[in-house]
C-alpha positions in Angstrom: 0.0 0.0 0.0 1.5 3.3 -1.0 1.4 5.4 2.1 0.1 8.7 2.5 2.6 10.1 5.7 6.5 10.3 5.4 8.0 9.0 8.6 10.6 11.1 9.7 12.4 8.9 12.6 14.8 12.0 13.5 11.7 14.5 14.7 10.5 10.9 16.7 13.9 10.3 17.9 14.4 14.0 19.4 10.9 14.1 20.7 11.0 15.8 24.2 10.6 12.3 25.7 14.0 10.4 25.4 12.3 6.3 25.7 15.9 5.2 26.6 16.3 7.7 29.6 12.8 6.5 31.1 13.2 3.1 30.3 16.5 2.8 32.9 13.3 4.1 35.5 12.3 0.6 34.6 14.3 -2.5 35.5 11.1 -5.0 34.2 12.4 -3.4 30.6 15.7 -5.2 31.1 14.2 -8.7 31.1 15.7 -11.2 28.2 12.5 -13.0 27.2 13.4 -16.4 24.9 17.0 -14.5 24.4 16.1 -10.9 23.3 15.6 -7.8 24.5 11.8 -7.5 26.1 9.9 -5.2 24.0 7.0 -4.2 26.2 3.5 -3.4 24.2 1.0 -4.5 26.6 0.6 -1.6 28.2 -3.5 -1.2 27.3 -3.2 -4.4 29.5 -1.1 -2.8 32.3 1.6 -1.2 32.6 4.7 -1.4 34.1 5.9 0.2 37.5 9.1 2.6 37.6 11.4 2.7 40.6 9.8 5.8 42.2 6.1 3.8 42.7 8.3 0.7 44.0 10.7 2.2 45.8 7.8 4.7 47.6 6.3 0.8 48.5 8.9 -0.3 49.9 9.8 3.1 51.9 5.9 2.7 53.2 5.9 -1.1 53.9 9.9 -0.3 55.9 9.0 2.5 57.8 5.4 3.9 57.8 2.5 0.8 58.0 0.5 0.9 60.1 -3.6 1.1 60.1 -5.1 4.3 59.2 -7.0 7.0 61.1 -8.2 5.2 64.0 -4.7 4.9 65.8 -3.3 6.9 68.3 0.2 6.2 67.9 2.9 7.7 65.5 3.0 5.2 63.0 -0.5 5.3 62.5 -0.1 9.0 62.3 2.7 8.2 59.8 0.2 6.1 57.6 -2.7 8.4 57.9 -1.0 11.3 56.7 0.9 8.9 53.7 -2.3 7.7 52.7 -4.3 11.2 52.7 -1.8 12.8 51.0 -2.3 10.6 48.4 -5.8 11.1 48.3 -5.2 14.9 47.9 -2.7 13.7 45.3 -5.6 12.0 43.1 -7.6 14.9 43.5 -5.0 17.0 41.4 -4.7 13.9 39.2 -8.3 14.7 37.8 -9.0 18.1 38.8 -11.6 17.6 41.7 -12.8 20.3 43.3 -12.9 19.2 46.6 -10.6 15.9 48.0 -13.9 14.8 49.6 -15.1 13.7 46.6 -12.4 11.3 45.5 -12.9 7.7 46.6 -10.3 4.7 46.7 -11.5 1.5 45.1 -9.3 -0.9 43.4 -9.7 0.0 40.1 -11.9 1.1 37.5 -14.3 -2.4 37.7 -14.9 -1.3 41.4 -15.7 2.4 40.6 -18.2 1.4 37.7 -20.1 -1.4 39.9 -19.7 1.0 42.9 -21.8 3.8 41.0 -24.1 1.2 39.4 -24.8 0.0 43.0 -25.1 2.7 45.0 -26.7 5.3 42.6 -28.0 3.3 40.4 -30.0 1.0 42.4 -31.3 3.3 44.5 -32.5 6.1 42.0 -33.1 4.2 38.9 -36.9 3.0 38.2 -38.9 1.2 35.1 -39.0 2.2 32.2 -35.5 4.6 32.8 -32.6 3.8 30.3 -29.2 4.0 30.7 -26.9 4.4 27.7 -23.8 3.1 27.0 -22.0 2.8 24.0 -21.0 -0.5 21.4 -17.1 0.3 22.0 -17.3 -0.2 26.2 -15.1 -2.4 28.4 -17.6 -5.4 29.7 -16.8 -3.7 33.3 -18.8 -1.0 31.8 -21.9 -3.3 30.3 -22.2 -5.9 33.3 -22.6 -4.0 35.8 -25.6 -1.3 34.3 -27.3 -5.2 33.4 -27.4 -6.5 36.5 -28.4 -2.9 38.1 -31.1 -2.5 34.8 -32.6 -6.5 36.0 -33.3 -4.9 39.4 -34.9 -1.9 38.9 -37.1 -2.6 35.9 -34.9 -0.3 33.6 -32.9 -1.0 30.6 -29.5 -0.8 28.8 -29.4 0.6 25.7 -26.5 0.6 23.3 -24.8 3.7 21.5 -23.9 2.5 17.7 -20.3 3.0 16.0 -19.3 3.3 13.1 -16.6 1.1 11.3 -13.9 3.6 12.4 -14.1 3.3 15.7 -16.5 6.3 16.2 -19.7 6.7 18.3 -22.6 7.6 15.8 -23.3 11.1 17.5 -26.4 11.6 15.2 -27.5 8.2 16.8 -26.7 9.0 20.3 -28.9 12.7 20.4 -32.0 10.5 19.0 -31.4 7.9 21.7 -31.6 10.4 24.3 -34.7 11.5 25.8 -36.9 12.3 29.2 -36.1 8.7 30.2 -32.7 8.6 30.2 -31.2 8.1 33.5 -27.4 7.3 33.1 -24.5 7.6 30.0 -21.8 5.3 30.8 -19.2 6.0 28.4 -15.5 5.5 27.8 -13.0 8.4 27.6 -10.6 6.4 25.3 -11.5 2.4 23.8 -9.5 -0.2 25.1 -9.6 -2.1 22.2 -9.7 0.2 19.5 -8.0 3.6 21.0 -10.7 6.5 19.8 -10.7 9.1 22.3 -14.5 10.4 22.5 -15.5 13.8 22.7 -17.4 13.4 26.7 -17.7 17.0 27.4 -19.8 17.4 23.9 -21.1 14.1 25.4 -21.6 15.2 28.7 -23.4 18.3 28.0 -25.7 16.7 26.1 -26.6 14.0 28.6 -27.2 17.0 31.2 -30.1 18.7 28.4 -32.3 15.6 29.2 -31.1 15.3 33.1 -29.0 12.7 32.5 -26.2 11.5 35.2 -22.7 10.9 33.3 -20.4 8.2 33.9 -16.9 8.1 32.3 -14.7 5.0 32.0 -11.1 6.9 32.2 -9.4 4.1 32.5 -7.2 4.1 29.2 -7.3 8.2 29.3 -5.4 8.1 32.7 -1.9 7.0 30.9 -2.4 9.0 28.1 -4.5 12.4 28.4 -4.7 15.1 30.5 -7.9 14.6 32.8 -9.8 17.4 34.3 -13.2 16.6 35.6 -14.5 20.2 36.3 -13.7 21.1 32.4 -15.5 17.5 31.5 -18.2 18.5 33.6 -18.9 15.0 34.4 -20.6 13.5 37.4 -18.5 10.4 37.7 -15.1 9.4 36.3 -13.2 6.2 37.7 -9.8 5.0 36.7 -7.0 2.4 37.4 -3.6 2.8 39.0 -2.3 -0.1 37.0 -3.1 1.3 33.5 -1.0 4.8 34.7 2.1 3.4 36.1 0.8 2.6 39.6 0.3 -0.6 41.7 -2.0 -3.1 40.8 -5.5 -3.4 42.8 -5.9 0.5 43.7 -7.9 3.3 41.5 -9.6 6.2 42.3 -13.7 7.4 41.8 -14.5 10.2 41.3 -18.2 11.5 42.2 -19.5 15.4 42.7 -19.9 15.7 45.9 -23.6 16.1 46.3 -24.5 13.0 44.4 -21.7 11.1 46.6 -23.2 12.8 49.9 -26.9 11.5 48.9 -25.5 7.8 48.0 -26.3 4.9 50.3 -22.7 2.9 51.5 -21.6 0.8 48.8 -20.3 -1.8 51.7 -20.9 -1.8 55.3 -17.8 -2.4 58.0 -15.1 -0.7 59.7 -14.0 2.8 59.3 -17.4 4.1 56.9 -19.4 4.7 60.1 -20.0 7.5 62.6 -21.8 5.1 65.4 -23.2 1.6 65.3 -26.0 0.5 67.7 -28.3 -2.8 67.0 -31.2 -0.3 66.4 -29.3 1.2 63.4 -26.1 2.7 62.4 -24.7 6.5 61.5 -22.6 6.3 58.8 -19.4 8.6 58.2 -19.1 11.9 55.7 -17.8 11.0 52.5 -15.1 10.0 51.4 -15.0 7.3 54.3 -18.5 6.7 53.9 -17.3 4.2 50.9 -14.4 3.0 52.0 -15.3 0.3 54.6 -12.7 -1.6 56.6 -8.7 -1.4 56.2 -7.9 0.3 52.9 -5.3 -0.4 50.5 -3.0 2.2 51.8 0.3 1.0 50.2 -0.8 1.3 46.8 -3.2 4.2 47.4 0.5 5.9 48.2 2.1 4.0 45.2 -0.9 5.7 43.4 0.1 8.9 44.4 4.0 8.2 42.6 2.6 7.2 39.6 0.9 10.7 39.4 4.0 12.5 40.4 6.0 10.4 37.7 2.9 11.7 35.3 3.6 15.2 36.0 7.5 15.3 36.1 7.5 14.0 32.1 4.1 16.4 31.9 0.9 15.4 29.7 1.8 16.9 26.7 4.9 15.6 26.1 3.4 12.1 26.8 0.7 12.6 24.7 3.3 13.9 21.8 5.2 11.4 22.1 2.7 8.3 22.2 1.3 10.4 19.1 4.2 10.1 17.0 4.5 6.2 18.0 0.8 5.4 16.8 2.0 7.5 13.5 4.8 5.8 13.0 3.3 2.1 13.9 0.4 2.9 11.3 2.6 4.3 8.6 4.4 0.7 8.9 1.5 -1.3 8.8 0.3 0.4 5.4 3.4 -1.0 4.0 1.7 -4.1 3.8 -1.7 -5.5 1.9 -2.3 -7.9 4.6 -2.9 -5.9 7.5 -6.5 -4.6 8.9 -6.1 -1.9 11.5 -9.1 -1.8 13.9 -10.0 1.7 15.1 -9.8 4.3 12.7 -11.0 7.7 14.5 -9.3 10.8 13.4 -8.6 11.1 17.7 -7.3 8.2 18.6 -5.0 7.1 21.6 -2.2 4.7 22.2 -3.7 1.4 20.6 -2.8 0.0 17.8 -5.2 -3.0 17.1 -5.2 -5.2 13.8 -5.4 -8.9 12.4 -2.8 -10.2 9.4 -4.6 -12.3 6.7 -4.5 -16.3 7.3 -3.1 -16.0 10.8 -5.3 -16.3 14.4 -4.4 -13.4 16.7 -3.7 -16.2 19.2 -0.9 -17.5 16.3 0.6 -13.9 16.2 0.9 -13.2 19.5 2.8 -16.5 20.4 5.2 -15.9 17.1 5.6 -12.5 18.5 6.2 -13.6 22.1 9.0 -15.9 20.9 10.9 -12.4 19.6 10.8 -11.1 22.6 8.2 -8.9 21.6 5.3 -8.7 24.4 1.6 -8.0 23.0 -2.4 -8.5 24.0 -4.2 -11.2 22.0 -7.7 -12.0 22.2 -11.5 -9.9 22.3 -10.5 -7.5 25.0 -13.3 -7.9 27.1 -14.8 -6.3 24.7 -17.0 -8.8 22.4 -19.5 -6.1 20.7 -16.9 -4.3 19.5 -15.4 -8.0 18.0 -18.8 -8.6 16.7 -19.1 -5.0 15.6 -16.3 -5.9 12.9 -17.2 -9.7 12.5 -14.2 -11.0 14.2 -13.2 -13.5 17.3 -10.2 -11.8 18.3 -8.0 -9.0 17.6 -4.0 -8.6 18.0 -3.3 -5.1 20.1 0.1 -3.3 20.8 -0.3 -0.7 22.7 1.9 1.9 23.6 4.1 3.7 27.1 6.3 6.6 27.9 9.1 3.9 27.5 8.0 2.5 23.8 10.6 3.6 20.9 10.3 3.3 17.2 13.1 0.7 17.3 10.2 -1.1 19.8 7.9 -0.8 17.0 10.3 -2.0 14.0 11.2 -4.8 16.3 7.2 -6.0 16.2 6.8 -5.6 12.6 9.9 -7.7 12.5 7.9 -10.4 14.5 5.0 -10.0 12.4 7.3 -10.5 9.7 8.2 -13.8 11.3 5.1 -14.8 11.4 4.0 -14.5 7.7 7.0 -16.7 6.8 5.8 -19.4 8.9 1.9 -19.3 7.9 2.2 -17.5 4.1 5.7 -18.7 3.3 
């Protein structure tokens, strides 16, 4: 295929981000996998972990743990103040208003199924709707079923179009009086379109609408400010953003958070506790029953910091010129379908090669050293969407060079000489 963009590797090698400087932040990077280099493009998946998150966990685990805010001695004093600085931390990370209205959870899944629980349980009724579109993680389809099957409302779906883009003709007809809750992605996870939710958003508020936003892949990538967004709830993942595994943040404004039954009942979320009833604590606490996850709420807080130090728009420069490059490679070749096709996209590059399974080119791959994601994503209606089981994805870090992305195309390379001669 002739190709319609001249790569320039010299303006991608002196982007402001130098890959190899970060990459030493990175020890994973210096793994030899089957006797090469480890190329890391997984990242959609989860990313890795740079010293400052790890070494910030072991600093917490060597010389501050202890349990939080009830304790009256100084290393509980010590852990309190580590783990609400983080807090205030995560706040800055999305632009909240007020720290009150950011809530620990341990990732995205948690925030979605806590809002679906707690707010939309309580305030949805038959005959409501809730909207979300064909391009969502399952984490943010599940849990608006189940919540739909008990209150007598339903899920309805937002179309796309083969590029990867929500119909937004489609999605002002499907919104009317009825509609309760959009649920929508800030950036695919399996095809990388970045959606325009504060169009979205306002929209959704016209008809009285609560909005939900899956940030989950935006975190790593995009600048996120929830006041400019205007949403009412955003949730993300500390994994996806160079953070510890099993912590995330929701956010919520604070007077739909204040009005919200607990989520979980236990320790710490309660003012008093009698066996005629209980008082439960002000928000945030008020959701955040028993011990929390204060080690990696603090590693949360380092992955931020490392966020900031390289700054957003660098990142998103940089991952820019990647996904230009990696596509301007692939249209070198007649074989190749590329998956997701939105004029704003982020950080994915998703595709199939003629004659071979994506579960074939991700093990050929593998064997050069070369990590990627294989399979629907959890996303099946989007893999229906284009009639396919399963889709190949690289997907792309602060750390990823071109070299990483002539090293795949090596790989697939590989592959077609073992399937296609």
């Amino acid at each position: 295929m002739q190709s319609a963009l001249t790569i320039d590797r010299e303006r991608i090698a002196t982007a402001a981000i130098d890959p190899t400087a970060i990459r030493e932040q990175f020890p994973i990077l210096s793994e030899i996998v089957y006797g090469k280099n480890l190329v890391y493009l997984d990242n959609a998946a989860s990313s890795q972990k740079p010293l400052a998150v790890t070494q910030a966990l072991d600093k917490y685990y060597a010389s501050q743990h202890a349990n939080v805010h009830r304790g009256v001695h100084a290393l509980s004093d010590r852990a309190t103040e580590a783990y609400e600085n983080a807090r205030k931390l995560a706040c800055q990370f999305v632009n909240a208003e007020h720290v009150r209205e950011i809530i620990f959870v341990r990732g995205t899944t948690e925030g979605l199924n806590l809002v679906a629980s707690s707010y939309g349980r309580h305030r949805l009724k038959p005959g409501d709707e809730i909207l979300v579109s064909e391009m969502e993680h399952h984490s943010n389809i599940v849990p608006w079923q189940i919540i739909a099957e008990q209150t007598g409302s339903r899920v309805r779906m937002i179309p796309m179009d083969d590029s990867g883009q929500i119909i937004q003709e489609e999605y002002l007809e499907l919104l009317h009086e009825k509609t309760a809750i959009v649920a929508i992605t800030y950036v695919a996870n399996s095809l990388g379109t970045v959606n325009p939710i504060k169009q979205m958003t306002q929209r959704a508020h016209d008809v009285g609408a609560v909005v939900v936003v899956d940030a989950a892949q935006a975190a790593p990538h995009l600048e996120i400010d929830v006041r400019e967004l205007e949403c009412d709830f955003l949730t993300l993942s500390g994994h996806k953003m160079y953070g510890p595994t099993g912590i995330g943040i929701l956010y919520g404004r604070e007077e739909l958070l204040d009005a919200m039954p607990p989520y979980q009942g236990g320790g710490e979320m309660i003012k008093r506790v009698t066996f005629s009833g209980s008082e439960y604590a002000e928000i945030p606490h008020k959701f955040e029953a028993g011990t929390p996850n204060i080690a990696d709420s603090v590693g949360f807080g380092e992955a931020a910091k490392f966020m900031w130090n390289i700054g957003f728009d660098a990142i998103a420069s940089h991952e820019h010129q990647l996904l230009e490059y990696c596509h301007e490679r692939a249209e070198e070749f007649s074989d190749i379908r590329i998956f997701g096709m939105a004029p704003q996209k982020s950080g994915v590059f998703a595709f199939e090669i003629d004659g071979i399974h994506a579960h074939d080119i991700g093990t050929i791959v593998d064997r050069e050293g070369v990590a990627i994601r294989v399979g629907h994503h959890c996303a099946m209606p989007v893999m229906r969407h284009f009639n396919v089981a399963a889709t190949a994805r690289a997907s792309f870090a602060v750390y990823n060079s071109i070299e990483d992305i002539d090293r795949l195309f090596d790989a697939l390379d590989n592959a077609r000489e073992l399937f296609n001669g």
